[in-house]
C-alpha positions as CSV (number, residue, x, y, z in Angstrom):
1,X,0.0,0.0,0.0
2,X,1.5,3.5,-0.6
3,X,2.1,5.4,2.4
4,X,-0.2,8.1,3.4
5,X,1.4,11.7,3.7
6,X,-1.7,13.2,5.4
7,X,-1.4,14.4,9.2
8,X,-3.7,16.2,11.2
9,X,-2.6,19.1,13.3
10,X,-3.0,19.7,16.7
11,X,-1.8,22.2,19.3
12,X,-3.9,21.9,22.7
13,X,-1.1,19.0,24.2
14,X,1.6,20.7,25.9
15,X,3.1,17.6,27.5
16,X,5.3,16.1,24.9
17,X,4.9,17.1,21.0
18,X,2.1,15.2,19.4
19,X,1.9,13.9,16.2
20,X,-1.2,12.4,14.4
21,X,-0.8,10.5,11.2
22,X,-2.6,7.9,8.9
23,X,-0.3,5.2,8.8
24,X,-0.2,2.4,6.2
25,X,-1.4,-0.9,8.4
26,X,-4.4,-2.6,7.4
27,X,-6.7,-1.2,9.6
28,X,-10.7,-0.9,9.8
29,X,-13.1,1.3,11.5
30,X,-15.8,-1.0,10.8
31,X,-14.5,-4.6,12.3
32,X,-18.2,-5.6,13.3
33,X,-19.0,-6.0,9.5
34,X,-17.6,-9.7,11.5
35,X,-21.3,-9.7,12.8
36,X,-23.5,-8.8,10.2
37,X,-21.8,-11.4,8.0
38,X,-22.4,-13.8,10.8
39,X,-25.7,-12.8,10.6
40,X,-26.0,-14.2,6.8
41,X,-24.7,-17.3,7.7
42,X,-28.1,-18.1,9.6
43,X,-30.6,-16.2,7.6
44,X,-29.1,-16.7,4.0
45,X,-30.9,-13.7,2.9
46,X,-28.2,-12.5,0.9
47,X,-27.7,-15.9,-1.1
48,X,-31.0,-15.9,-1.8
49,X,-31.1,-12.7,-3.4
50,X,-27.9,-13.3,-5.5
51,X,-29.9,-16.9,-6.6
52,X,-32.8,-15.1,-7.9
53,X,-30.7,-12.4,-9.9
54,X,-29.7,-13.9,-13.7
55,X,-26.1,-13.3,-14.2
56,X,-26.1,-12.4,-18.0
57,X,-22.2,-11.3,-18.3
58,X,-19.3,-13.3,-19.8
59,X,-18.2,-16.1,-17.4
60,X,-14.4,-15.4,-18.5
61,X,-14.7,-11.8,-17.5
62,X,-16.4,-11.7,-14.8
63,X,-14.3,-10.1,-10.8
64,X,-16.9,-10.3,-8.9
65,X,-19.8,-12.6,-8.5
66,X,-22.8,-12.3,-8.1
67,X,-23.1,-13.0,-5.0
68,X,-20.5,-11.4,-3.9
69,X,-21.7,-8.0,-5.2
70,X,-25.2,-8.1,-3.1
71,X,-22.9,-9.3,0.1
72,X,-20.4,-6.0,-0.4
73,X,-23.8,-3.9,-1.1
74,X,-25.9,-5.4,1.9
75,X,-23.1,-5.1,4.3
76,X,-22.0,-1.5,3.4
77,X,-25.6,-0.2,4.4
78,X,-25.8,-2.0,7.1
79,X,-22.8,-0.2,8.5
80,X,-24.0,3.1,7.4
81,X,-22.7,3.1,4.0
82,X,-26.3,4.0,1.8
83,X,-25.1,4.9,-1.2
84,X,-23.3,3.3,-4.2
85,X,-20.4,5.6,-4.2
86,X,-19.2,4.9,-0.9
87,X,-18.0,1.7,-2.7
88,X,-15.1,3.6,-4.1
89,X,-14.1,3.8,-0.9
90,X,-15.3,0.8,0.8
91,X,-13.7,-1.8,-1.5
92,X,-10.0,-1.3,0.0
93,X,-11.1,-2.3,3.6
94,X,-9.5,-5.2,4.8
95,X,-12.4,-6.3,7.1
96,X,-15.2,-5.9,4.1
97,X,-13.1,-8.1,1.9
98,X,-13.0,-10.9,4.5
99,X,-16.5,-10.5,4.7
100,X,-17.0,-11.1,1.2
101,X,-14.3,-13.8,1.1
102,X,-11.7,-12.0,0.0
103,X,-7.9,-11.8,0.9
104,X,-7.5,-8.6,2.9
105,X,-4.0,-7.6,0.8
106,X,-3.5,-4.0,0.3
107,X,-4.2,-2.9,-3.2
108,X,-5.2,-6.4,-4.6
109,X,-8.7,-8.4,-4.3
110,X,-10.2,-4.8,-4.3
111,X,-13.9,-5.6,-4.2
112,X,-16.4,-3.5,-6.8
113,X,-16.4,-0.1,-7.2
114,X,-19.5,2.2,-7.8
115,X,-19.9,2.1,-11.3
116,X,-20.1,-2.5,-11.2
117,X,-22.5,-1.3,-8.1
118,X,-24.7,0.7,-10.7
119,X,-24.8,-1.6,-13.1
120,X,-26.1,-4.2,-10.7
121,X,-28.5,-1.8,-9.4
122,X,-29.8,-1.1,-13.0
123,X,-30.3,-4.8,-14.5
124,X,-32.9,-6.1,-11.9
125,X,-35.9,-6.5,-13.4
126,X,-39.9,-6.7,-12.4
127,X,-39.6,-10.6,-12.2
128,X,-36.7,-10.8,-10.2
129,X,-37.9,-8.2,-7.8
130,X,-41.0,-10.5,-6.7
131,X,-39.1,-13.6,-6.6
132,X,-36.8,-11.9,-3.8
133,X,-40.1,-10.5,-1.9
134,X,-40.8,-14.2,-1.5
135,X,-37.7,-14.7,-0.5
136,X,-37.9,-12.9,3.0
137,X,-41.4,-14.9,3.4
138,X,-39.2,-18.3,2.8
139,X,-37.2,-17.2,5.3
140,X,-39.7,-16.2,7.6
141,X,-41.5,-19.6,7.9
142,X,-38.0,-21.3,8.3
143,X,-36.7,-19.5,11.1
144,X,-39.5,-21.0,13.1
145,X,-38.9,-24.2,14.7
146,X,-42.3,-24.8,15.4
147,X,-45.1,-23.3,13.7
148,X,-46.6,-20.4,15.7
149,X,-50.3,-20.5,17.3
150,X,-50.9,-16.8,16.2
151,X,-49.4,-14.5,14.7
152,X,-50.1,-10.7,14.7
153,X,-48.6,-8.4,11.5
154,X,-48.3,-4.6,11.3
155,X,-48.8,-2.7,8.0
156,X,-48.3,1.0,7.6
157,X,-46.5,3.1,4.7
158,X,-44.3,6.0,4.4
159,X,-42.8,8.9,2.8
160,X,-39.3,8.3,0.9
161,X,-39.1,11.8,-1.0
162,X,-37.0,12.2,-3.7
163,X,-35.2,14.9,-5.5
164,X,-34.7,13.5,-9.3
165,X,-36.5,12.4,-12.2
166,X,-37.6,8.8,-11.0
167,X,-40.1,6.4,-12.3
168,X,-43.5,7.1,-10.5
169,X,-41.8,10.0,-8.4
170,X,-44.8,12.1,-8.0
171,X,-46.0,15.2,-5.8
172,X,-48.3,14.2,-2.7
173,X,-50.5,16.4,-1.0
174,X,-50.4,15.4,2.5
175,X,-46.5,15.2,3.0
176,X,-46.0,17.8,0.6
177,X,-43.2,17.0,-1.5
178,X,-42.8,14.5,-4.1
179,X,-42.0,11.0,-2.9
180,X,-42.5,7.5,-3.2
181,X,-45.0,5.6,-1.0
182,X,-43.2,2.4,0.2
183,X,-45.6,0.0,2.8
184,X,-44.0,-2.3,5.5
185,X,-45.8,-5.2,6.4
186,X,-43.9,-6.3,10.0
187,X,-44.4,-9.0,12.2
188,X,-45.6,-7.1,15.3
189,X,-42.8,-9.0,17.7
190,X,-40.0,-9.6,16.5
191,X,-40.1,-6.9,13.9
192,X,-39.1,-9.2,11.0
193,X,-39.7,-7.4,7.6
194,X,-41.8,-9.6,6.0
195,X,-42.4,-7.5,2.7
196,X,-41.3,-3.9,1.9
197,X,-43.0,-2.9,-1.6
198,X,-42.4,0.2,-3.4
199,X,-44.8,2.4,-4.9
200,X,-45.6,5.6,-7.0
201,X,-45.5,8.5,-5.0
202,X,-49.0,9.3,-5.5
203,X,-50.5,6.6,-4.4
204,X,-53.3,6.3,-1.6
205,X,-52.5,4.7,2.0
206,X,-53.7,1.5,0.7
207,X,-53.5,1.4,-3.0
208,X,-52.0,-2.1,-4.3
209,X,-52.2,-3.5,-0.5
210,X,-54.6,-6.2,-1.1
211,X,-53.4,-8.1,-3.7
212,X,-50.1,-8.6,-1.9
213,X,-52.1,-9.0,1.6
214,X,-54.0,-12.4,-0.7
215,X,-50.4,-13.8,-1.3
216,X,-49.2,-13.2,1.8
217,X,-51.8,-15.1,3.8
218,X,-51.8,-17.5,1.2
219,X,-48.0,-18.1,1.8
220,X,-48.4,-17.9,5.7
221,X,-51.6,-20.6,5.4
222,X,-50.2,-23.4,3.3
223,X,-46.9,-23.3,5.5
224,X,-48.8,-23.1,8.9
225,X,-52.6,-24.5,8.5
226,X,-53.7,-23.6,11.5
227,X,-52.0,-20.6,12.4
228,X,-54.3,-17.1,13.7
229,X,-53.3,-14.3,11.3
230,X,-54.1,-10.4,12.8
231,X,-53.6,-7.5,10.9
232,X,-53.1,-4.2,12.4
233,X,-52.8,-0.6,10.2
234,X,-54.2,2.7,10.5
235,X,-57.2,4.2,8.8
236,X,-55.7,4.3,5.4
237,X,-55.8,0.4,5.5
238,X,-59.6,0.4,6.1
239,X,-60.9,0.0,2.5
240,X,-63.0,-2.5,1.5
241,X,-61.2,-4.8,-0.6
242,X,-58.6,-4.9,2.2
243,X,-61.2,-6.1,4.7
244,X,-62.5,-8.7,2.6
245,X,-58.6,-10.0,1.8
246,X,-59.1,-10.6,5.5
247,X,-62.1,-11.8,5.9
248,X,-62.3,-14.4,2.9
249,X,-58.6,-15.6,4.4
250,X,-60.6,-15.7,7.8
251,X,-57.9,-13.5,9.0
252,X,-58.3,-11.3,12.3
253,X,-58.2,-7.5,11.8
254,X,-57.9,-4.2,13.6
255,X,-57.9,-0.7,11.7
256,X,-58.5,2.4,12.6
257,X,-61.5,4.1,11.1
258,X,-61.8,7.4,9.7
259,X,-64.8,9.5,11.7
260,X,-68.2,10.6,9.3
261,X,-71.6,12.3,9.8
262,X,-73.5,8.9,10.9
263,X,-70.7,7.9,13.2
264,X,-70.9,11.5,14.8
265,X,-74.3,10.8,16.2
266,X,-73.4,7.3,16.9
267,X,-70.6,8.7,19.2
268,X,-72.6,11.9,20.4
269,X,-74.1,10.7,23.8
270,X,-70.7,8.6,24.8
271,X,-68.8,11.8,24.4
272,X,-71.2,14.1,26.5
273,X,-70.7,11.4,29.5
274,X,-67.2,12.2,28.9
275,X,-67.6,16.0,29.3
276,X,-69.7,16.1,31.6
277,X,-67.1,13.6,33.7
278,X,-64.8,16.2,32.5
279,X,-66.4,19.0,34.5
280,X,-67.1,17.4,37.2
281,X,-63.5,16.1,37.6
282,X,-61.1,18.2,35.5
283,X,-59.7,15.1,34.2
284,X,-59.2,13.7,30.9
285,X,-62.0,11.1,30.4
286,X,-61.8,8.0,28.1
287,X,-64.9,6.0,27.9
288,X,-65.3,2.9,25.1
289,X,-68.4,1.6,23.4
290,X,-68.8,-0.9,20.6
291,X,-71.9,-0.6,17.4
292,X,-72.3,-2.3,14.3
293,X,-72.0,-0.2,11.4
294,X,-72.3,-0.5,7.2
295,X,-70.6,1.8,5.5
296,X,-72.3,3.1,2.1
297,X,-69.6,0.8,0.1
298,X,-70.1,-2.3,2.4
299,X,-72.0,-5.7,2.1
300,X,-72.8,-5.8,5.3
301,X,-72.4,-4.2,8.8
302,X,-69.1,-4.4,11.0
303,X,-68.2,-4.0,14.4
304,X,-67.1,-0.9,15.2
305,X,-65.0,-0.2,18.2
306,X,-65.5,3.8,19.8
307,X,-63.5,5.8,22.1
308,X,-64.9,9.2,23.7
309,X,-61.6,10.5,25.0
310,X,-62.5,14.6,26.4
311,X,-59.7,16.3,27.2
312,X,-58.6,19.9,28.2
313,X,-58.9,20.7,24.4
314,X,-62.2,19.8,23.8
315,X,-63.1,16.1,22.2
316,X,-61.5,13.4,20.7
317,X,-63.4,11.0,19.4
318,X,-61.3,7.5,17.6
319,X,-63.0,4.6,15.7
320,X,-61.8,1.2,15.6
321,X,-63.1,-1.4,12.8
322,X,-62.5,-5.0,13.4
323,X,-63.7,-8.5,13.7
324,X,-62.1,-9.3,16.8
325,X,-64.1,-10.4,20.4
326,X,-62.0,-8.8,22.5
327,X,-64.0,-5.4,24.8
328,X,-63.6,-2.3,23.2
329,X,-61.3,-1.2,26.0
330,X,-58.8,-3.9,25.9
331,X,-58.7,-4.2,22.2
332,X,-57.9,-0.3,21.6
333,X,-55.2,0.3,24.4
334,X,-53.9,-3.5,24.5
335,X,-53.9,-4.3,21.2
336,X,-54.4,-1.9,18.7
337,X,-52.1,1.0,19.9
338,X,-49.3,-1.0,20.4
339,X,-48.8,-0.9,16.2
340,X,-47.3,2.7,17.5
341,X,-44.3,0.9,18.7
342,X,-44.5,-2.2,16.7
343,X,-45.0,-0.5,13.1
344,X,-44.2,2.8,13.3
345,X,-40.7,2.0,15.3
346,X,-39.6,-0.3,12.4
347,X,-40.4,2.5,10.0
348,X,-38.2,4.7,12.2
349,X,-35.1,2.3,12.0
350,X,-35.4,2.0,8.3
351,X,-35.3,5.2,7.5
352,X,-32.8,6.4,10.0
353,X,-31.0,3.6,10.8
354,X,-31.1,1.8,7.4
355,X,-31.5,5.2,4.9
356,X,-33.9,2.8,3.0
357,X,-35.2,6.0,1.9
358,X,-32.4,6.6,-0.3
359,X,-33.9,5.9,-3.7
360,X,-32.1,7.7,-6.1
361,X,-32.0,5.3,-9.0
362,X,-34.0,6.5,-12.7
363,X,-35.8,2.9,-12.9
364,X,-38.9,2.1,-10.2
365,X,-37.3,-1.2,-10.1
366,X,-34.0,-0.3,-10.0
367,X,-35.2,1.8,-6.5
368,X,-37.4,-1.4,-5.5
369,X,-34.1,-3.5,-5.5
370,X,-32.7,-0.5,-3.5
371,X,-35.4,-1.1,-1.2
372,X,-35.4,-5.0,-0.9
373,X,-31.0,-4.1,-0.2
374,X,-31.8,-2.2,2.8
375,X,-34.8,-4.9,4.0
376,X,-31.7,-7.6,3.9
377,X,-29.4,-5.2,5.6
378,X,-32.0,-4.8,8.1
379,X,-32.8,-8.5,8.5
380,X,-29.1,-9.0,9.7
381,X,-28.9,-6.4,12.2
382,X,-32.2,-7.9,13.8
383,X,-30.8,-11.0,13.8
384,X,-27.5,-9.7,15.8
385,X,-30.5,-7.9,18.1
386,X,-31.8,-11.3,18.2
387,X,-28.5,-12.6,19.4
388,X,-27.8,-9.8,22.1
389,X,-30.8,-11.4,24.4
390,X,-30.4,-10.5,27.6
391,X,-27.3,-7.8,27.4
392,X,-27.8,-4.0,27.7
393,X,-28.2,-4.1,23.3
394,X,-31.1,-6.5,23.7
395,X,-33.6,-3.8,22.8
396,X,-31.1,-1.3,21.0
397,X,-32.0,0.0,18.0
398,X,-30.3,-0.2,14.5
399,X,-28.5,3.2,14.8
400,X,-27.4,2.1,18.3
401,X,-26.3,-1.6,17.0
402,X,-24.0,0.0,14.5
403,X,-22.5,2.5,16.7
404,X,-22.0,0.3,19.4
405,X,-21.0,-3.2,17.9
406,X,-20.1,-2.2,14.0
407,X,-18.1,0.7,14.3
408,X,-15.3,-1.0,15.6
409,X,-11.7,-0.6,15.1
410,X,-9.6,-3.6,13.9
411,X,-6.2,-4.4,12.3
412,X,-6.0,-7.0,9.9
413,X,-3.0,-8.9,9.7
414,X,-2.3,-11.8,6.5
415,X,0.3,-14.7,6.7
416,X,0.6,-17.6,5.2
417,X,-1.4,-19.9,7.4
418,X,-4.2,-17.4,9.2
419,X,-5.8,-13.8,8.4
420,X,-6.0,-12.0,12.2
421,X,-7.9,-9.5,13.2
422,X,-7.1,-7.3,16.4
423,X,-10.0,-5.4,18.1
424,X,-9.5,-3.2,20.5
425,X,-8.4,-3.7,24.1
426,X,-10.9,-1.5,25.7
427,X,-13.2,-2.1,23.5
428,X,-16.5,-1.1,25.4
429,X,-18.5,-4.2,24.1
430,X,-16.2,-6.7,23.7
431,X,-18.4,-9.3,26.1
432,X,-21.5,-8.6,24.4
433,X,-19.2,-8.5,20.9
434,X,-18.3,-12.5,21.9
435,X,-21.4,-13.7,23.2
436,X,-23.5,-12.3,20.0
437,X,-20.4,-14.1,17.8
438,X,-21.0,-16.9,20.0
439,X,-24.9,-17.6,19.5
440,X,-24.3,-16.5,15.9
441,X,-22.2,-19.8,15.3
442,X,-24.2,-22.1,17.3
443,X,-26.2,-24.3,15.3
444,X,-29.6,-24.2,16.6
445,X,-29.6,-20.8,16.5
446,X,-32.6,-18.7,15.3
447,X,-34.8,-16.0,15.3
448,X,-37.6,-17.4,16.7
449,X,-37.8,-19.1,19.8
């Protein structure tokens, strides 16, 4: 490697004269790139994604394999490395190249730079796309040793503006910017990404939702026969052909329920108990009541789950629609607000933690790979949550994952029989570092217990 000439300048230490440089070791500011690879080993997201590309360059020319190329792309965003460029960059460090089973020698099996990255990026196509969404479904059922008595699944979607000329980039009048409009669908515990769809920018809260809700409970059913499916989403999930997905499926369902004229009366003596409690207490006041309703587009009436909540402010009424038993009170705060954490959370991390938002490709599919990238790169840093069970990083967030346990320094040293890689000696999490290395390798590891 050549040397580096730069050096940094100080002048605050007065003890002894201080010299910073970069020196020419192989060394790594990202040595827990260890973990997430780990990670792959158990959840073989990213060999299934590589498997499901077709590989139409010249066998005799090719550097880097396919599979290789998702691994460097998967891992570089999971340590906080979003864009394509950052491969320019990326493909010199020892401890990436040994994740992608590669030699860490300086200047030689360099790893792809931006423009291979691109080109990747840009020959996905439609087909492939929706064979690796069922990928992270496969994967799902497998992790489970035992198939599940119920599970619940959160759905919500969100903003991911943009600044270019993209496919189906278009202007949306509630966030007020253009945008596309991706939708999670979660499983409410663990947080697993079970899909993460793209779509145009324009598009209503639930627009396209219910043909992929009838394949996903189709998948979930013929794995798991007898297996109790809830869904949970907000009032922009709430339309018609969504509830009947669910129903037909004989799936469980709680959404919330924009308020109207009819349901205003229906409300109106629940929330003047509330008041009047209000008065009489100065407290806010939350009383519950359940009606059946029909909408004007419905077959038939629904349950429909009411809370009279009166507060300093004045009112606030909330409607619930579902086909669940459970009292109004109990399913509202018990069950239904907890998508707040369970949903909205995971939304959080993927577009902080993750910058799954960064969707800067031309092509809609091109930016729908992007997006299925970053759902990989978040499956392995929930699977090294998974494996931190009962440390201080059990509950950590993404952001706090790779700060804590990826951003790590390590020197990288090759001879002839072993590559070696120093951390730190006072590396802060070095137990929780081994332990989650530990459970990583053992065999009946998974992500579901």
């Amino acid at each position: 490697m050549t040397e580096c000439k730069l050096e940094a300048k100080f002048d605050f230490y007065q003890n002894r004269r201080m010299e910073v440089k970069f020196g020419d070791q192989q060394l790594s500011t990202d040595g827990g790139i260890l973990l997430a690879r780990q990670a792959e080993e158990k959840v073989k997201i990213i060999a299934g994604m590589s498997n499901r590309i077709k590989d139409e360059r010249d066998p005799h020319r090719i550097i880097h394999g396919m599979e290789q190329l998702v691994m460097q792309r998967v891992l570089q965003i999971a340590n906080g490395y979003e864009d394509a460029i950052d491969s320019n960059q990326m493909r010199h460090d020892p401890i990436l190249k040994i994740a992608c089973n590669r030699l860490p020698i300086a200047e030689a099996e360099l790893l792809a730079s931006q423009p291979t990255m691109s080109r990747l990026e840009n020959q996905v196509t439609k087909k492939e796309n929706a064979a690796m969404r069922g990928l992270f479904v496969e994967r799902f059922l497998e992790q489970h040793q035992t198939a599940p008595k119920q599970i619940v699944l959160d759905i919500d979607g969100w903003d991911a503006p943009t600044h270019g000329n993209q496919q189906l980039s278009f202007f949306h009048g509630y966030y007020d910017h253009k945008m596309y409009y991706p939708v999670l669908i979660n499983e409410a515990k663990s947080g697993y990404p079970l899909v993460l769809q793209l779509r145009a920018g324009n598009s209503h809260a639930g627009k396209g939702v219910a043909g992929i809700l009838r394949w996903l409970f189709r998948r979930i059913k013929k794995a798991w026969a007898g297996v109790e499916i809830i869904l949970r989403g907000d009032g922009g999930f709430s339309l018609p052909e969504i509830i009947k997905v669910c129903e037909r499926a004989k799936v469980g369902y709680v959404f919330g329920f924009s308020s109207n004229n009819v349901l205003k009366r229906k409300i109106a003596d629940l929330l003047e108990r509330a008041r009047l409690q209000y008065c009489q207490t100065g407290e806010k006041v939350r009383l519950f009541d359940d009606v059946y309703y029909a909408a004007g587009s419905w077959s038939e009436p629904r349950r429909l789950v009411m809370k009279a909540e009166w507060l300093e402010k004045g009112a606030n009424p909330r409607f619930v629609v579902t086909n669940l038993d459970l009292p109004p009170q109990n399913l509202y705060d018990n069950f239904y607000v907890q998508r707040g954490a369970d949903s909205e959370h995971r939304i959080k991390e993927l577009k902080l933690g993750i910058k799954a938002g960064r969707l800067s490709c031309h092509r809609f599919e091109s930016n729908q790979f992007r997006l299925l990238l970053a759902q990989a790169a978040y499956l392995l840093l929930l699977t090294i949550r998974q494996a931190a069970v009962d440390t201080n990083l059990a509950k950590a967030q993404v952001l706090r994952l790779r700060n804590d346990l990826l951003k790590c320094a390590a020197n990288v040293k090759v001879s002839v029989r072993r590559v070696l890689v120093q951390l730190p000696k006072f590396f802060r999490f070095a137990k929780e570092f081994c332990l989650i290395s530990k459970r990583l390798t053992q065999s009946d590891f998974t992500l579901f217990r």
